[in-house]
C-alpha positions in Angstrom: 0.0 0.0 0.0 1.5 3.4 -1.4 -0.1 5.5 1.1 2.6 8.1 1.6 3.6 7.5 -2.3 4.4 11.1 -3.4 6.1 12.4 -0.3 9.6 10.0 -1.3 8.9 8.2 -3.7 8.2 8.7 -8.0 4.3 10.1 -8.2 4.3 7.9 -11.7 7.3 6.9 -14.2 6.8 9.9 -15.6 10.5 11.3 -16.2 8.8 14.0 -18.1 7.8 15.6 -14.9 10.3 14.2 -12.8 12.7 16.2 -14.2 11.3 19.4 -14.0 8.8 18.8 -11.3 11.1 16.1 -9.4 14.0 18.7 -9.0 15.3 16.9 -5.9 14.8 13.1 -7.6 16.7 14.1 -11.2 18.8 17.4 -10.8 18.6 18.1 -6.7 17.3 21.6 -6.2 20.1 23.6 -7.7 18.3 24.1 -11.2 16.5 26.9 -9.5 18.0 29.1 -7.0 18.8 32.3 -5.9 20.7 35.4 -5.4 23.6 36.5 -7.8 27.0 34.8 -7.8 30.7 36.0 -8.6 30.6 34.9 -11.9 29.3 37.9 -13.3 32.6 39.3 -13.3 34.5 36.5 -14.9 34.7 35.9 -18.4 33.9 32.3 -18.4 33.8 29.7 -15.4 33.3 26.0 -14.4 30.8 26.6 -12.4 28.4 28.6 -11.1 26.8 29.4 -7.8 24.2 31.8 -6.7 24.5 33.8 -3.8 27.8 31.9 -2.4 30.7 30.5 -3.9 30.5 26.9 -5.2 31.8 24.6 -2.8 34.4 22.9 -5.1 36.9 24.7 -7.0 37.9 24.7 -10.2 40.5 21.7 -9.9 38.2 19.5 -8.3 38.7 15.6 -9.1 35.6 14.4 -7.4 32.8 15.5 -5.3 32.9 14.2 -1.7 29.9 12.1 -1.2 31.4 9.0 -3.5 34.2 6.9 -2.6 37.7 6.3 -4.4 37.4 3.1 -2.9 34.8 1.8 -5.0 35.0 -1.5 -7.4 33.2 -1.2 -11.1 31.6 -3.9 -11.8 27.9 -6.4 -11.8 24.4 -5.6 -12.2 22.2 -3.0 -9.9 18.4 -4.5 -10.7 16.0 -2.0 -9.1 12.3 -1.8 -9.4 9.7 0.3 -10.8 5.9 0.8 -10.9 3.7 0.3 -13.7 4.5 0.1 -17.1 6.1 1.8 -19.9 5.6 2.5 -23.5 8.3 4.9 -24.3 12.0 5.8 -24.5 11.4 9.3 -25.4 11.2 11.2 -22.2 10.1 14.5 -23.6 6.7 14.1 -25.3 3.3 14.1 -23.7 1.9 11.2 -24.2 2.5 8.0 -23.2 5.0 6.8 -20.1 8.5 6.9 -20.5 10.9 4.2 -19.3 12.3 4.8 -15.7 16.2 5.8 -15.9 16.3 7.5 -18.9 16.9 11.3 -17.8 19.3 9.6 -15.1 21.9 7.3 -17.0 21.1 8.0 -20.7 20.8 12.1 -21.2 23.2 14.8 -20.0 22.8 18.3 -19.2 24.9 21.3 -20.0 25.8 21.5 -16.4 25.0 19.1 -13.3 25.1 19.7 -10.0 26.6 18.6 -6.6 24.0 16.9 -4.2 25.6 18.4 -1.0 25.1 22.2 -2.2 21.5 23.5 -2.7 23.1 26.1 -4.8 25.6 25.5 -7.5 26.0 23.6 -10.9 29.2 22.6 -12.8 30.0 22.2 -16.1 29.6 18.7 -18.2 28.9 19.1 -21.7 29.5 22.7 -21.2 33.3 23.0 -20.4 32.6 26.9 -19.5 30.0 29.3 -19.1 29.5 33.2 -18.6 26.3 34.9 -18.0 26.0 38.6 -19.3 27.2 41.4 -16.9 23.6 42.7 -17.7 22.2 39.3 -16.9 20.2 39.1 -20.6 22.3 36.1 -22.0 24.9 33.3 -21.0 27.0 31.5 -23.2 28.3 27.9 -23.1 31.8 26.4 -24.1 31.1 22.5 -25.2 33.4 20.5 -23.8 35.6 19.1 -26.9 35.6 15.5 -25.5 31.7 15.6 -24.9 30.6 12.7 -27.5 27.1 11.1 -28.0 26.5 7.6 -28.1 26.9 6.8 -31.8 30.5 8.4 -31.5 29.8 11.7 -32.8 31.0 14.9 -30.9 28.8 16.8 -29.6 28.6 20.6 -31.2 26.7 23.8 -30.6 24.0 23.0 -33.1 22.8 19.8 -31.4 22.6 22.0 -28.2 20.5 24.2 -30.2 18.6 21.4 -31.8 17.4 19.9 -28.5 16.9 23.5 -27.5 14.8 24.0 -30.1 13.0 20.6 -29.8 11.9 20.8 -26.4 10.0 24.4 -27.2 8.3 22.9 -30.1 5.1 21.8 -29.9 6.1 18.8 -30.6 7.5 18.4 -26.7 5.2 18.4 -24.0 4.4 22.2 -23.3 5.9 21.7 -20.0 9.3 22.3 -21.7 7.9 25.7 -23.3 6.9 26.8 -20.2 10.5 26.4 -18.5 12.0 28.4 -20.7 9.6 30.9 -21.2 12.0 33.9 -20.9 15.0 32.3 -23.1 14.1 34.5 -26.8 16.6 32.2 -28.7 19.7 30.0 -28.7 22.1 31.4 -31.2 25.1 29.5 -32.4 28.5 31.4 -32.2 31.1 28.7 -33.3 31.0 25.3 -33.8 31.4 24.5 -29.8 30.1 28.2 -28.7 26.1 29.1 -28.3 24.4 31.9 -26.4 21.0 31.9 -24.9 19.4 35.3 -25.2 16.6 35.6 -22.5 13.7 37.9 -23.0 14.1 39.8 -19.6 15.8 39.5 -16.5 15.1 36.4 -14.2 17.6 35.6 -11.3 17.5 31.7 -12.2 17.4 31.5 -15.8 20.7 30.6 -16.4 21.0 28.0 -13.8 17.6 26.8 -15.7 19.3 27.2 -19.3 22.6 25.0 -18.1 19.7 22.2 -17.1 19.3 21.1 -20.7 19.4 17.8 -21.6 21.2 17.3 -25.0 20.5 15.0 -27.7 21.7 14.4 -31.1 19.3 14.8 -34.3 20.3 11.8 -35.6 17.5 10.4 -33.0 14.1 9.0 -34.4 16.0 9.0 -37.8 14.3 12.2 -39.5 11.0 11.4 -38.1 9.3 13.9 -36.2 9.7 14.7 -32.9 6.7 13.0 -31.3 6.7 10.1 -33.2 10.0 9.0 -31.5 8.9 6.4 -29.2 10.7 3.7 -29.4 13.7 4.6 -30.8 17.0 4.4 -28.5 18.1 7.9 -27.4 21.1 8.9 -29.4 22.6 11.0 -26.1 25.6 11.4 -24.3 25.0 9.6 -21.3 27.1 7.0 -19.2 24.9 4.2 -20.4 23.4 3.0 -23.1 19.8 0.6 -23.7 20.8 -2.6 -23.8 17.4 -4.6 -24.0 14.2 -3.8 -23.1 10.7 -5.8 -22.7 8.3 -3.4 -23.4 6.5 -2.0 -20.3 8.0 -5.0 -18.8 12.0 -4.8 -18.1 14.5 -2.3 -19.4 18.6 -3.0 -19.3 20.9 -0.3 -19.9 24.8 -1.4 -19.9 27.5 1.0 -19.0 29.4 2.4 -22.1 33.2 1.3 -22.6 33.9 4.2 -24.5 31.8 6.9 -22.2 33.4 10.3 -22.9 33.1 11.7 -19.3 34.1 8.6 -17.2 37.1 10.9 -15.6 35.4 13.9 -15.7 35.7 15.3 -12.0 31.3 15.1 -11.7 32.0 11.9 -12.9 34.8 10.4 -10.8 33.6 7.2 -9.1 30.6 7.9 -10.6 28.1 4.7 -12.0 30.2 1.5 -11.0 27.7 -0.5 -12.4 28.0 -2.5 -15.4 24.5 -3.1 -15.6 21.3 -1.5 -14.0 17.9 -3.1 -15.0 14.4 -2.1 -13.5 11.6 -4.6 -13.5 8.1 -3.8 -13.8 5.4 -4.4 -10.8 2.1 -3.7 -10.8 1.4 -3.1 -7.4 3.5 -2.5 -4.0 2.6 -5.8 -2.6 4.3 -7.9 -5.7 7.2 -5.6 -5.7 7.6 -6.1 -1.9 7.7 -9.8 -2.4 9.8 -9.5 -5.6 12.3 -8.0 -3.5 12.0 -10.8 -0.8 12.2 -13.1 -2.9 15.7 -12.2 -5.0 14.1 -10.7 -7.9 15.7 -6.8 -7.3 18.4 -5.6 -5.2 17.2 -2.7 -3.6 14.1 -0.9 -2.5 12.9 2.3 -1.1 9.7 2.0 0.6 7.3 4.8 0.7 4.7 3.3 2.9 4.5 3.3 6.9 3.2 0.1 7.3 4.8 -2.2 4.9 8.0 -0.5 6.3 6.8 -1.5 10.0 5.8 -5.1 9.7 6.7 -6.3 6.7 10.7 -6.3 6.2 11.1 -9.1 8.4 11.9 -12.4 8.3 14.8 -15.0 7.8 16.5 -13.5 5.3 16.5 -10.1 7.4 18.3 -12.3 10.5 20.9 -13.9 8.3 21.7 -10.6 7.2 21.4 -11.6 3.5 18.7 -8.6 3.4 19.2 -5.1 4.9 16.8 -2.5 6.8 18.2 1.2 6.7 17.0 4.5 7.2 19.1 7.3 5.9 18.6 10.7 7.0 18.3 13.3 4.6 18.2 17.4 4.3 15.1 17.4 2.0 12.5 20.0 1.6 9.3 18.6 2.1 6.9 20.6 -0.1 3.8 20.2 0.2 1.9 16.6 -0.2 -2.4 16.5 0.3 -5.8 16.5 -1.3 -5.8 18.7 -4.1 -9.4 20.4 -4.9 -10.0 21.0 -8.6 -11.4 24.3 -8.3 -12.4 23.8 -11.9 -15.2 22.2 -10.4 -18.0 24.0 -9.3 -18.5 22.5 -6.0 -15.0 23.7 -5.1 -15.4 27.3 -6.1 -16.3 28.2 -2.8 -13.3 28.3 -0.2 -15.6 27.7 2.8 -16.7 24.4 0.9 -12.4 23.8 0.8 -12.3 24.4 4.2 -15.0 22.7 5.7 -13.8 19.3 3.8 -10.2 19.9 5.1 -12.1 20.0 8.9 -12.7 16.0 8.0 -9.4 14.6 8.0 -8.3 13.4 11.2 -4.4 13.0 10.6 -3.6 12.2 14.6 -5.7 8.9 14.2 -4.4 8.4 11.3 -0.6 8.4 11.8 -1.5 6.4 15.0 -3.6 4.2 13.4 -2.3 3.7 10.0 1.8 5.2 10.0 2.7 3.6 13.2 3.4 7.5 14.2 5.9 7.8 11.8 5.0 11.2 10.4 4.5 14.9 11.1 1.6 17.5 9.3 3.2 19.2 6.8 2.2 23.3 7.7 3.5 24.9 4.0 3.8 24.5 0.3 7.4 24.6 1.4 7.8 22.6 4.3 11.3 22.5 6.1 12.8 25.2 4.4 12.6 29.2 5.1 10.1 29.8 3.1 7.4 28.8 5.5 4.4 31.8 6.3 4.1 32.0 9.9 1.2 33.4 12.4 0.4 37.2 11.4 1.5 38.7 8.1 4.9 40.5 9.1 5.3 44.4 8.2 7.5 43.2 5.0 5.1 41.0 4.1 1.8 43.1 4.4 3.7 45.5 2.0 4.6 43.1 -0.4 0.7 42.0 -0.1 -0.1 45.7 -0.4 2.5 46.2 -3.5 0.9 43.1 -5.0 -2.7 44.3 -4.8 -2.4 47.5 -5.9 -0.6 46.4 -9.5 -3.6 44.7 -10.7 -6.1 47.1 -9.1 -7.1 45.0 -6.6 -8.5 45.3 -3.3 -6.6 43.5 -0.2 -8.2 40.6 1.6 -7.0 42.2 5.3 -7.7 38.2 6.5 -4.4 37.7 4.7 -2.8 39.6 7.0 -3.9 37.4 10.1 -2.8 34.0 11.3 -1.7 31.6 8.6 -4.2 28.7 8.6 -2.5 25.6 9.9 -4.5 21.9 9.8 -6.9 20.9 12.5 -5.9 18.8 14.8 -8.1 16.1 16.8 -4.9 16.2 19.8 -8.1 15.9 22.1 -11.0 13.3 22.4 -13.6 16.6 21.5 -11.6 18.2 18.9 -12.7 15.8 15.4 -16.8 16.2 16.6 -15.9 20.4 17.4 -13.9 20.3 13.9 -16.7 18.9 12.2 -19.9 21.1 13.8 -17.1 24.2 12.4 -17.2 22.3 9.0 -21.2 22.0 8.9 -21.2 26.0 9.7 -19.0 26.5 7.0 -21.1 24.7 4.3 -24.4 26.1 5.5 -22.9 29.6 4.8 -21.9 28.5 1.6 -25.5 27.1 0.8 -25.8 23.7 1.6 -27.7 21.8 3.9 -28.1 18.8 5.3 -31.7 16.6 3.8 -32.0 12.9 4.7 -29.2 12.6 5.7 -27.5 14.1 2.5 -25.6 17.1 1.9 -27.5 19.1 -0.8 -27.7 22.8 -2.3 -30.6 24.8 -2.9 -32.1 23.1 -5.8 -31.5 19.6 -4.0 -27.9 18.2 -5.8 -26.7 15.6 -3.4 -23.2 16.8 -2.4 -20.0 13.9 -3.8 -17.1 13.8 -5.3 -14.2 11.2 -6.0 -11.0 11.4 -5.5 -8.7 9.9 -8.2 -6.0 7.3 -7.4 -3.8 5.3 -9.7 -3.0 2.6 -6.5 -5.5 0.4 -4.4 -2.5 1.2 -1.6 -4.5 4.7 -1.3 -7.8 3.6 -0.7 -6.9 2.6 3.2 -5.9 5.8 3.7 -8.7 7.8 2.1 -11.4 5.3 4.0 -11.6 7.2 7.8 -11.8 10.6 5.7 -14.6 9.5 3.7 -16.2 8.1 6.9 -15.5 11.5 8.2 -17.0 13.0 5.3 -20.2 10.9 5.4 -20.8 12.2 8.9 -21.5 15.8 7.1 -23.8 14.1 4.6 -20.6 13.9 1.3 -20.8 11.1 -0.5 -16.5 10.7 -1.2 -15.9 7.7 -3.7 -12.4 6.6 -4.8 -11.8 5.8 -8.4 -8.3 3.5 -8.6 -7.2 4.0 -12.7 -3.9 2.2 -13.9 -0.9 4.5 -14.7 -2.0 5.3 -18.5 -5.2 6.4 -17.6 -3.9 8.2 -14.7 -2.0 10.1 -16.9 -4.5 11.0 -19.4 -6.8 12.2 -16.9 -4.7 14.7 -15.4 -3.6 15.7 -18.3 -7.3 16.9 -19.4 -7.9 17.7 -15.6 -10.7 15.5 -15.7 -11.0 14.4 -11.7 -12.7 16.3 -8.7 -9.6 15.3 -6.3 -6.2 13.9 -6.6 -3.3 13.1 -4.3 -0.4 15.1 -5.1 2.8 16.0 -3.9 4.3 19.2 -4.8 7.9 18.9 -4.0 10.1 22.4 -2.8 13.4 22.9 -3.0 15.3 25.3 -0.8 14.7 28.2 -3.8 11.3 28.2 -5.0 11.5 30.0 -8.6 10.1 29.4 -12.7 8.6 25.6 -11.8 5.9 27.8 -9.8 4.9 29.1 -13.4 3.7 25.8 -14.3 2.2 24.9 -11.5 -0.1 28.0 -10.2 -0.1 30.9 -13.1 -3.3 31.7 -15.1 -1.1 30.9 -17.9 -1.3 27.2 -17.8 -5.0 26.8 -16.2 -6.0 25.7 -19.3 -3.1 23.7 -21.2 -3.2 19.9 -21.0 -0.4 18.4 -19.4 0.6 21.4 -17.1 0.5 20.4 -13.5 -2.1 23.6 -12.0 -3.9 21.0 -10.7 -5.6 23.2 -8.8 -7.1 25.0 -11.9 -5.8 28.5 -10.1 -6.5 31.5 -12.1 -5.6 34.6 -10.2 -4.0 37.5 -10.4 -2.9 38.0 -6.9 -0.9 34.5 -7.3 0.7 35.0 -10.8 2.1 38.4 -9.2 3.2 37.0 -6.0 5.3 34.5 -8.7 6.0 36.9 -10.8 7.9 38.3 -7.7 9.6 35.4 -6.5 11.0 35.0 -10.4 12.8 38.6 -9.8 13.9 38.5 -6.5 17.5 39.2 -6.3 18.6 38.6 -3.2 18.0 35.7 -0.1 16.2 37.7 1.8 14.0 39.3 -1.2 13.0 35.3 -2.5 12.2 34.1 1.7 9.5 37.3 2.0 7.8 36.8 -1.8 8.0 33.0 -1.1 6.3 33.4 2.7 4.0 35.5 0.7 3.1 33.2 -1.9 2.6 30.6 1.0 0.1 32.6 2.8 -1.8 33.2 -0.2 -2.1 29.6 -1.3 -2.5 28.6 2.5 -5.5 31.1 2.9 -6.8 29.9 -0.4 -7.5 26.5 1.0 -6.7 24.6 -2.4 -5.1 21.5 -0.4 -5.8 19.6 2.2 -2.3 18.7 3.6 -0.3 15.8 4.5 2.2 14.5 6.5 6.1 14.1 5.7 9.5 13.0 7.3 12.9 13.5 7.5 14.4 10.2 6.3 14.8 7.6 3.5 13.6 4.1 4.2 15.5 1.5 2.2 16.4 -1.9 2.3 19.2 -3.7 0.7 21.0 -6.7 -0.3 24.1 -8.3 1.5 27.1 -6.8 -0.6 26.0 -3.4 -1.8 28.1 -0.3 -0.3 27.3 2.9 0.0 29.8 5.3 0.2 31.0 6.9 3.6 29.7 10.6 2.8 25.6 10.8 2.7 24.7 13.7 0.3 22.4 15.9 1.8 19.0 16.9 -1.4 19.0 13.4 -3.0 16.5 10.2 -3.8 17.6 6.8 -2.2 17.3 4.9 -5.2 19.4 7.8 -7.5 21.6 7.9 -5.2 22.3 3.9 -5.4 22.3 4.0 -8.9 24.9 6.5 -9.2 27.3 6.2 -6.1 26.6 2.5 -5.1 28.7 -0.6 -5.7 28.8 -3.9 -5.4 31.5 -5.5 -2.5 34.3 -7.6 -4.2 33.2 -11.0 -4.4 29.4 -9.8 -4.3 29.4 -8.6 -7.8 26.2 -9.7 -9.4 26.6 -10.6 -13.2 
């Protein structure tokens, strides 16, 4: 059961959206962050920090959370959910493979998992952004090669440039790089990205682009490559697949970056393979059974009584919990305000009055969890109590450029979730509720909830694992008591997809992750812009002025302490807007192992457990697995 599935684990094998939405599962956090570094007054650097220097200089030989010690070598066979029916990452529909954007394509420059805020070159050997911040340019490393042998050159950067922004990419693409005009080549191994205005992130976004060669698909167009192997630069190439079944990818002998310092010690694997389940409970016993070496389990219970047993004793199996600097975002019920019944924020309210997460975690998560309180949970950004001065003249700046009048509740105490601490508090939550939806018009008839021309009051909440329906049960019992009718409708991952992507649910679970510098994925997310275009992830079908402003000024904040006020404003305004119905999170990794993998000494601090294994892990000498 996949109960707390978004808050650490993949919502879907999606890596379309993992790596733009999944910034701490693909590229950890430093794609967007803040401030302004140093290397505006250098011609052309390594790397690139913002607001601080990066941590490693520019001789570094590795970075400090692998291990010199490791041995190269065997076959890391991990798991994954689902299915797949694509190896093109970038398009809209379908699902892509799981490992593609980590082992297969490159960006221009990656970055360290023990800094939240500074990227170094890979394909790009240098970089310099503009003194007046309106363009950076890229150096391509003159070792970079693809796959097929070629060397990789300015115009294939442009070409996957230009790809992404097509419509023949998922919009999603389009939208993060919204204020790049054009990608001009200079020189056969020079290009410069000419943004449309300033934005304090851009060209930490810019040097996230994953390249590809145009030999890919053959000619065909963009989004009828499905199938065809990526032609890219990565460490590994696809060695075997069975469609939506198993995928293989084998390390590449003549991998161009293998001693490249981001590199070093880097992908010891020969192998890595990812088997297909279609449910938690066959992959848990896949993994029991020998079938995949490691596993990171995102659900309370299976982790309290189900990773037992002989195998756990002998020690040929392995129960860890790995702490971890995360942010926690912001995981819950998401309202799809698209919906009529949802327009109302006292109807929002009153159905987040329902949920009863203290009997929950005891009941359910073996009080493993804590409420998350933010959209960006355990990181500075968090709105607090009363609006601050600062903050009530941001909200007062942000008002008054669209004419609007300010909502002076925004300036009170930030909402934070009920709690039922006490053996009164769910009965006193719900009577609050049932005041709540009177006010808004609807009453209570036989028992049922109905409005004023006697529509009974329901909704479902959409789910693409039975794991979720045991956790939504005591909140739809809590929900009955009010006279909502809550159903659950369990889709497989396809269908999933193609139902968010048309927004075509009342409710989802959701998780959207933070990282320590909110910036341009909050476009996507929240701005009028994409309320309407399939495939974005506003969810919430949020159309308002006050928000795209508020993000507007997180986008052009220019120093730390100018992005903590705008995000602590955006916070309160989302908080106070009652969209979700919040969650729970923690501060650890839960993963078990086989006898004979090693991790290395150092433990990043913004990373996924699995990522981490695939790309830092090896396998003991005399354990290798062939």
């Amino acid at each position: 059961m996949k109960e707390e599935k978004y808050t650490f684990g993949f919502r879907f094998p999606l890596e379309i959206k993992t790596i733009l939405e999944k910034k701490i599962l693909i590229l950890i956090f430093p794609l967007f962050l803040i401030g302004i570094s140093d290397v505006y007054g250098k011609k052309y650097t390594k790397s690139m920090a913002l607001g601080s220097e990066p941590k490693y200089g520019e001789n570094f030989l590795s970075f400090d959370y692998v291990d010199s010690n490791s041995v190269e070598g065997g076959e890391l066979r991990l798991a994954a959910m689902g299915s797949f029916d694509k190896l093109n990452p970038f398009t809209l529909k379908g699902l892509a493979a799981r490992g593609l954007m980590q082992l297969v394509f490159e960006p221009l420059a990656t970055p360290s998992l023990d800094e939240p805020m500074s990227v170094y070159g890979l394909i790009a050997e240098k970089m310099s952004l503009a003194k007046n911040k309106l363009s950076i340019t890229f150096i391509i490393n003159p070792k970079a090669k693809f796959s097929n042998g070629d060397p990789i050159l300015a115009s294939d950067v442009k070409y996957s440039y230009d790809t992404l922004t097509s419509s023949s990419s998922s919009p999603i693409w389009k939208n993060y790089w919204s204020d790049v005009r054009e990608a001009v080549v200079l020189g056969k191994r020079k290009i410069r990205f000419n943004f449309k205005r300033k934005n304090r992130e851009l060209h930490m976004i810019v040097a996230s682009l994953p390249v590809f060669s145009k030999k890919w698909g053959a000619g065909k167009s963009f989004d009828e490559v499905v199938q065809d192997p990526p032609v890219a630069s990565g460490p590994y190439v696809i060695s075997k697949i069975d469609l939506g079944k198993s995928i293989w990818f084998k390390k590449r002998a003549d991998y161009w970056g293998k001693n490249h310092p981001t590199r070093n010690n880097h992908f010891n694997f020969e192998k890595i393979s990812f088997r297909y389940y279609k449910d938690s409970f066959a992959r848990l016993q896949a993994f029991k059974a020998g079938e995949f070496d490691f596993i990171h389990e995102n659900v309370s219970k299976n982790w309290a009584r189900s990773y037992e047993g002989i195998k756990f004793k002998k020690g040929e199996l392995i129960k860890s919990e790995i702490s971890n600097s995360n942010p926690a975002g912001m995981q819950g019920y998401v309202f799809n305000i698209r919906k009529k019944k949802f327009a109302d924020v006292r109807v929002r309210k009153a159905i987040g009055l329902a949920m009863d997460f203290e009997w929950m975690n005891r009941q359910l998560f073996y009080d493993q969890y804590v409420r998350s309180n933010s959209f960006f949970t355990n990181t500075e950004m968090v709105a607090i109590g009363k609006a601050s001065k600062n903050e009530e003249e941001l909200l007062i700046k942000l008002t008054q450029e669209n004419n609007l009048s300010l909502d002076s509740s925004l300036l009170g105490p930030v909402p934070i979730p009920p709690s039922t601490s006490n053996s009164q508090s769910l009965r006193e939550n719900l009577k609050q509720a049932m005041k709540l939806l009177n006010k808004a018009g609807w009453h209570v008839k036989k028992g049922k909830l109905q409005d004023s021309v006697g529509n009974n009051f329901e909704f479902e909440v959409l789910l693409d694992s039975r794991g979720w329906e045991r956790v939504v049960s005591p909140f739809k019992r809590n929900l009955q008591k009010l006279g909502i009718e809550l159903k659950t409708r369990v889709t497989d991952i396809s269908l999933y997809k193609k139902r968010i992507d048309n927004f075509e649910y009342d409710m989802l679970v959701h998780w959207y992750l933070s990282g320590l510098n909110p910036g341009n994925e909050l476009v996507y997310r929240f701005m009028s812009t994409t309320v309407n275009e399939k495939g974005s992830d506003n969810f919430i079908g949020l159309s308002d002025p006050l928000v795209d402003n508020a993000i507007k000024n997180i986008i052009s904040s220019e120093t730390r302490e100018q992005l903590k006020l705008a995000s602590k404003v955006l916070d309160r305004i989302l908080l106070f807007g009652h969209y979700v119905i919040p969650h729970w999170h923690n501060r650890i990794h839960r993963v078990a192992f086989r006898d004979g993998l090693v991790a290395p000494r150092n433990t990043p601090l913004y990373y996924h457990s699995e990522d981490w294994a695939m790309s830092s892990w090896w396998w003991r000498q005399g354990k290798l697995k062939q």
